[in-house]
N, C-alpha and C positions, 0 to 999 in steps of 0.2 A: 851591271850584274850580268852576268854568263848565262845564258841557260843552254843546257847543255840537251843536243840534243836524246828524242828516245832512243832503247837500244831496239836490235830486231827483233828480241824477244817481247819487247813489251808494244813495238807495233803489230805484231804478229800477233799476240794476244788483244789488244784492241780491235784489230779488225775481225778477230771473230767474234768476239761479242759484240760486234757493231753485224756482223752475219746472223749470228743469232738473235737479237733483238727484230732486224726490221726486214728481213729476211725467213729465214726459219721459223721464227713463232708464229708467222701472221699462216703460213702454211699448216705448220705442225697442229694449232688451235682453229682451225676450218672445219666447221659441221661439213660440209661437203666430202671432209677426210674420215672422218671419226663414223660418220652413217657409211660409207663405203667400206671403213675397216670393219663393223661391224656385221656387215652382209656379207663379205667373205669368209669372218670368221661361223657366223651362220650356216654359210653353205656348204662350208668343209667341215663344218660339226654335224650335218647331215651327213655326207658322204661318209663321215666316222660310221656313223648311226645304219645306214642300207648296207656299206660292204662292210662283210666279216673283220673283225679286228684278228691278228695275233694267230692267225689259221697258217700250215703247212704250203710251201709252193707248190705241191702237189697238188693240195686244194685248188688253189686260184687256178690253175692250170685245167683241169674238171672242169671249174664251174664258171671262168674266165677266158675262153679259148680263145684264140686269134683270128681265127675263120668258122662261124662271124662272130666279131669283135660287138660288145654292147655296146647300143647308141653308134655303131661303125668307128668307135676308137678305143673303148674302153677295155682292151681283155689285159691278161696277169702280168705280162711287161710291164704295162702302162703304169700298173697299181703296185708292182715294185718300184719302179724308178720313182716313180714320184711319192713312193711312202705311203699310196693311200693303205697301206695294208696294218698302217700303225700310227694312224694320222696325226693323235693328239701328242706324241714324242718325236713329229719329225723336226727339224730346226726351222722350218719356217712357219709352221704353225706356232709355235712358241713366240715365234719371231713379230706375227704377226698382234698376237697376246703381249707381246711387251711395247710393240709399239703405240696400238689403242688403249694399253694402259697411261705410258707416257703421254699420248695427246689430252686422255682427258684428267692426267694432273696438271698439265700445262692448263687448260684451260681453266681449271679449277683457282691457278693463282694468279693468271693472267687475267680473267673477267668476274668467277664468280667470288672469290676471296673480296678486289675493291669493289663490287656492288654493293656486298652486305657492309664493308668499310665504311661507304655513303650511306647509306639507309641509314646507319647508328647514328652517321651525324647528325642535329636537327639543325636547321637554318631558316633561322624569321625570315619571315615578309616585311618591312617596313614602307611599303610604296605601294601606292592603290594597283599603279600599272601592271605591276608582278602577280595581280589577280586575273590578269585579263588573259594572262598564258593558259590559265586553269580551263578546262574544259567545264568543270562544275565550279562556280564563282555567286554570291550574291551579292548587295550592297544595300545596308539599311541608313536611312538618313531621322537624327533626334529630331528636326524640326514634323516629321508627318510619323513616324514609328519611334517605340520607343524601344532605348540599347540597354539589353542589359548589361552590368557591370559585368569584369573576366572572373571574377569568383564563380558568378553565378552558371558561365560559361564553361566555365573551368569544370564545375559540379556534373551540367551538362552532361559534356564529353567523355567523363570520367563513367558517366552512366552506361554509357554506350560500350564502355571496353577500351576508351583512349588513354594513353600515357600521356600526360600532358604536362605539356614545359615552360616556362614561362622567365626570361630574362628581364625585359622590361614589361610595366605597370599597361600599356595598350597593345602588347604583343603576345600572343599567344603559338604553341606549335605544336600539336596531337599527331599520334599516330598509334598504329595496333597492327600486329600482322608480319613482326619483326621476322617469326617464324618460318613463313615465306620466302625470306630469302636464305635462311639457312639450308631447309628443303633442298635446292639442288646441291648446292656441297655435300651435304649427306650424301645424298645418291652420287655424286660423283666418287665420294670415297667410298661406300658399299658396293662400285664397281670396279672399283680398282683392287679390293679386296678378295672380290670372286678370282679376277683374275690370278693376284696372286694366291689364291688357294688353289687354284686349277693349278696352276704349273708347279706347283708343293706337291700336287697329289699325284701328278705326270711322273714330275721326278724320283718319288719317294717310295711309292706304291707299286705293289705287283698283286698277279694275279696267279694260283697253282690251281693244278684238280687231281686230286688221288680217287682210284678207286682200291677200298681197304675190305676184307673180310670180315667178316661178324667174328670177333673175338680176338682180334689184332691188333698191333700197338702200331703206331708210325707217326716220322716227325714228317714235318713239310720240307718236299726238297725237288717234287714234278714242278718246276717255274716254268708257267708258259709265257707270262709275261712280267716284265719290270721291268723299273726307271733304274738310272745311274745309280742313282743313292739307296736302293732300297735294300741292301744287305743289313743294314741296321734293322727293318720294321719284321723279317721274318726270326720269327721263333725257332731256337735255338737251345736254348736251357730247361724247354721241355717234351715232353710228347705226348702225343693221344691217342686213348684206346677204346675200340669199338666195341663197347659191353656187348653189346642186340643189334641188331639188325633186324625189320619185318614190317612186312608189308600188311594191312588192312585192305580187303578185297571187299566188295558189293555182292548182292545176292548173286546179281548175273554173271558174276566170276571179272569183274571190270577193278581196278586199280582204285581204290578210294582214296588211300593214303601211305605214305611209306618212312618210317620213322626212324632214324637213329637214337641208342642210346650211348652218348660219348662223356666220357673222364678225359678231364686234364692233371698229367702226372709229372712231376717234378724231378729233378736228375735220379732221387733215390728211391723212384716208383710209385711215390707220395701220390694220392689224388689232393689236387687242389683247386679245382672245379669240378662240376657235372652236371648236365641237363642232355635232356630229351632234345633231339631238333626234328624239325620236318617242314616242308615248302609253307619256306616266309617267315619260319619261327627260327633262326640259328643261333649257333653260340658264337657271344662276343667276348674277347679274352684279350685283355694287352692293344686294344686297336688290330686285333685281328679277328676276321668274320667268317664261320665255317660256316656253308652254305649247304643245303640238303637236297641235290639237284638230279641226283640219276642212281643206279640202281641194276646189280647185274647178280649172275650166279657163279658163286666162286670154286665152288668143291662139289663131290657127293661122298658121302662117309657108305662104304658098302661092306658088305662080311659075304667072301665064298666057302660054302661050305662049313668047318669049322676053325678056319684060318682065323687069324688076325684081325679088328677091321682096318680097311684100306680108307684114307681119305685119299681119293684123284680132283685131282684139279679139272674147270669144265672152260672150255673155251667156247666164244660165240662164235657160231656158222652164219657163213653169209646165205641171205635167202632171197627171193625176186620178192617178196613180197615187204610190204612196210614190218611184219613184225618180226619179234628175236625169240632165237631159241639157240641154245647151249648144248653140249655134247663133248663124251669124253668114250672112248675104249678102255674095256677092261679083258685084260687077258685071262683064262678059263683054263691053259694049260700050263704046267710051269716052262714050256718050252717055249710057250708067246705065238703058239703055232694059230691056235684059235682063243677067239675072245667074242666077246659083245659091247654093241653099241647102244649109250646110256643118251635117251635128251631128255630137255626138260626147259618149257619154254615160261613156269614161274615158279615163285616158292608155297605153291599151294602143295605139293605133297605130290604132284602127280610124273611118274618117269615112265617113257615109254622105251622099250628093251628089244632092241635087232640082234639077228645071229651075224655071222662073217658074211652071208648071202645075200644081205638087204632086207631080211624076212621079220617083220612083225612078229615077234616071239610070244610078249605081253605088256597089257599096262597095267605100272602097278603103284599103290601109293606105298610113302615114308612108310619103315616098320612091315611092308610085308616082302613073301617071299616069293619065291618062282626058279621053276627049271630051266636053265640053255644051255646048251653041248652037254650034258650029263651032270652037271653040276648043281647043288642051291644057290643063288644068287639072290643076295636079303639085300633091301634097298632101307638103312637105317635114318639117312639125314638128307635135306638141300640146303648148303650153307649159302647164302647171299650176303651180297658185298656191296654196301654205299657207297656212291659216288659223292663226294664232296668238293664242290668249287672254293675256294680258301682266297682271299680277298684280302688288302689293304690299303687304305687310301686316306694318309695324313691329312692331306688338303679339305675332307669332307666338311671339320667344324670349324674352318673358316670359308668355305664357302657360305655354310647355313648361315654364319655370324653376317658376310658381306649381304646376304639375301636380306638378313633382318633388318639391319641398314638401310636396304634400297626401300624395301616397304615400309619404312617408317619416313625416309627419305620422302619418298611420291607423298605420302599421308602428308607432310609438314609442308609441301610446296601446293596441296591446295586451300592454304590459307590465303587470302590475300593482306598484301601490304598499302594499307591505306594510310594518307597524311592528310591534315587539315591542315590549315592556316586562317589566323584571326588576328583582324589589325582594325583599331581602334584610332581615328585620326580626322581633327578638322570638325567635329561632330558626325562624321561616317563610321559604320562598322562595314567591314569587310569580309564576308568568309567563302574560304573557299578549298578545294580537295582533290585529290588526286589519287587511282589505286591502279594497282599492275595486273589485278584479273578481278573479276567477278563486276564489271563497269556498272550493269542494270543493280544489283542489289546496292551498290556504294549508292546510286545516285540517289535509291529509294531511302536508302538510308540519311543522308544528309538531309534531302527535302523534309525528311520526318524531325529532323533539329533544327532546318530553321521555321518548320511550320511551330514545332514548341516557343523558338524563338518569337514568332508571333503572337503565339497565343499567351505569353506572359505579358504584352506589349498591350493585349486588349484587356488583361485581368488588372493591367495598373493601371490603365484611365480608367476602368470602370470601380475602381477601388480608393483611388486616389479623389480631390474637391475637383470640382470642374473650374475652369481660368473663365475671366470675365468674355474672351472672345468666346471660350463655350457657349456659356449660357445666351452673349447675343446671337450664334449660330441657332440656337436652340429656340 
């Protein structure tokens, strides 16, 4: 018969699964690997967390300078080139998320899949010696103790929480605890499942921030940040309108709270949601999260004289001090020759009013009025405008689902997997046990069934006739 030899193709595929089996696996399933992959992933999901995500070069450039450089390497070159400025979408943070994924399903089929395979099997003891491997073993003999029969044994065990098996009539095989070894499979898939919702959420998810006027419609379309795919999760087929706007102040004139009231409207202006938001409480619509985060002044509605009234738009000035104030010019002659200057640093009502000179004219609230350059100038409205952060992140409820996993995971692996063995042979009973954690309570445990075992041994002599060697002992 010919045997013809392999082709290159099928030597070339044998020796890489001969590469990959004793090669590759024994590295790729290495705790030494998988706790390493895991503290890098750690440490660069800090460095996500301390530098700004998704900020202007300008920014990093401010607050990242080169001379001096943070920690003397760290300025905004550094954090573009290597992505820290967008950590969790660069390719090798992902890169590294797919590899600690991969390690711990390898390890998952490679060790903990046939552990639990073993465990299911039961395998008698038929041999006194195979007692003596056991770290917990005892040995009763019928001629000074007496055996119970494995029914009774059986009842036992059974008491205790053991499955109990039984092939042949002097061989018995108990265990409990099966759970134990399920436990870490869980948690290996409830980690492999975060992962894969992190990179679902990386890829899918974006981030916008509008700031809108009280009584304004708009769709989302400011993206400061998304994944590849995330043109599918932003909304498109409707828009939103800022009923209200307004702010709740404290006696001391301090920020208590600041509320939007927003509708969701349909292509034909339809409201098809609506709720109130404000910090912590937003609206969720379609997997997408409007957030209630900031807060500015958009307009001032004014009347000169007996004109029109004018809504002007109010822009923020920059100030040396931490707080904000808004200001807009309003022209007083129709030549634009002279005007005055409106600020107004919230929406409590109050505007303070300069001539072309720099000169404190007046302050005055909403609804009242006042003289500059010859004119009336009546201060009617201060419109404010929400800032809202707008969010989406697909990956979220499989994350939550992969966490639940893991906590239910760690919860099932602190059972312990304990096994007996009972071998009946020669007039000997044999028993003895074995468990993979909790060693001091197993042991207490077993002493406690064969101390029962004893003590049925002295209820049946003392229950039972006494033998002629009794009574001459006696």
């Amino acid at each position: 018969m010919n045997i013809e030899d392999p082709s290159p193709q099928q030597s070339l595929w044998a020796a890489l699964k001969q590469f990959l089996r004793q090669d590759f696996l024994p590295v790729l399933t290495n705790l030494r690997l998988a706790i390493a992959l895991l503290l890098l992933i750690a440490l660069f999901s800090v460095s996500g967390t301390v530098i700004e995500q998704g900020q202007s070069i300008s920014f990093y450039q401010a607050n990242y300078p080169e001379h001096p450089a943070l920690f003397g390497f760290l300025s905004w070159k550094v954090i573009l080139i290597l992505g820290l400025d967008h950590v969790y979408r660069t390719w090798w943070f992902l890169a590294l998320l797919i590899l600690f994924g991969t390690a711990i399903t390898a390890c998952s089929f490679t060790r903990q899949l046939p552990a639990l395979k073993a465990a299911r099997r039961w395998k008698f003891y038929d041999q006194p010696r195979q007692f003596q491997k056991l770290a917990l073993s005892a040995e009763f003999d019928e001629k000074t103790q007496f055996i119970p029969s494995n029914q009774t044994l059986t009842e036992l065990l059974q008491k205790h929480r053991y499955k109990v098996f039984q092939e042949q009539e002097d061989m018995l095989y108990a265990r409990k605890g099966i759970i134990g070894r399920i436990g870490p499979i869980i948690v290996h898939i409830g980690i492999v499942i975060i992962l894969l919702g992190s990179i679902w959420g990386v890829m899918t998810g974006f981030v916008a921030q509008e700031m809108v006027p009280s009584g304004n419609t708009f769709q989302v379309k400011n993206i400061t940040d998304a994944g590849p795919w995330a043109a599918a999760q932003i909304p498109k087929d409707v828009s939103l309108r800022v009923n209200r706007f307004w702010i709740d102040y404290t006696s001391s004139g301090a920020i208590d709270q600041f509320y939007s009231d927003i509708s969701v409207l349909d292509k034909q202006g339809k409201e098809i949601d609506h709720k109130k938001i404000f910090v912590n409480q937003p609206l969720r619509y379609h997997g997408v999260t409007f957030y209630q985060t900031d807060w500015g002044i958009s307009a001032v509605r004014v009347g000169i004289n007996n004109s029109p009234i004018f809504q002007l738009p109010m822009a923020q000035l920059a100030t040396q001090d931490k707080g904000r104030i808004w200001g807009t010019w309003i022209p007083t002659k129709p030549d634009l020759s002279e005007g005055a200057v409106l600020l107004a640093k919230d929406l409590q009502g109050m505007v303070l009013i300069y001539d072309s000179t720099g000169k404190l004219v007046d302050t005055v609230r909403t609804g009242m009025s006042t003289q500059v350059n010859g004119v009336t100038l009546k201060v009617l409205d201060v419109i404010g405008s929400t800032g809202l952060q707008i969010k989406a992140d697909p990956g979220i409820p499989i994350v939550y689902t992969g966490f639940a996993l893991l906590m239910l995971g760690v919860i099932m692996s602190y059972f312990s997997h304990s096994q007996i063995w009972v071998l009946q042979k020669d007039g000997h009973l044999y028993v003895g046990g074995k468990t993979n954690r909790a060693q001091v309570a197993f042991e207490q445990e077993v002493l406690g069934i064969l101390d029962q075992v004893s003590l049925m041994g002295k209820e049946h002599i003392g229950h039972r006739p006494k033998t002629t060697t009794e009574l001459e002992a006696t």
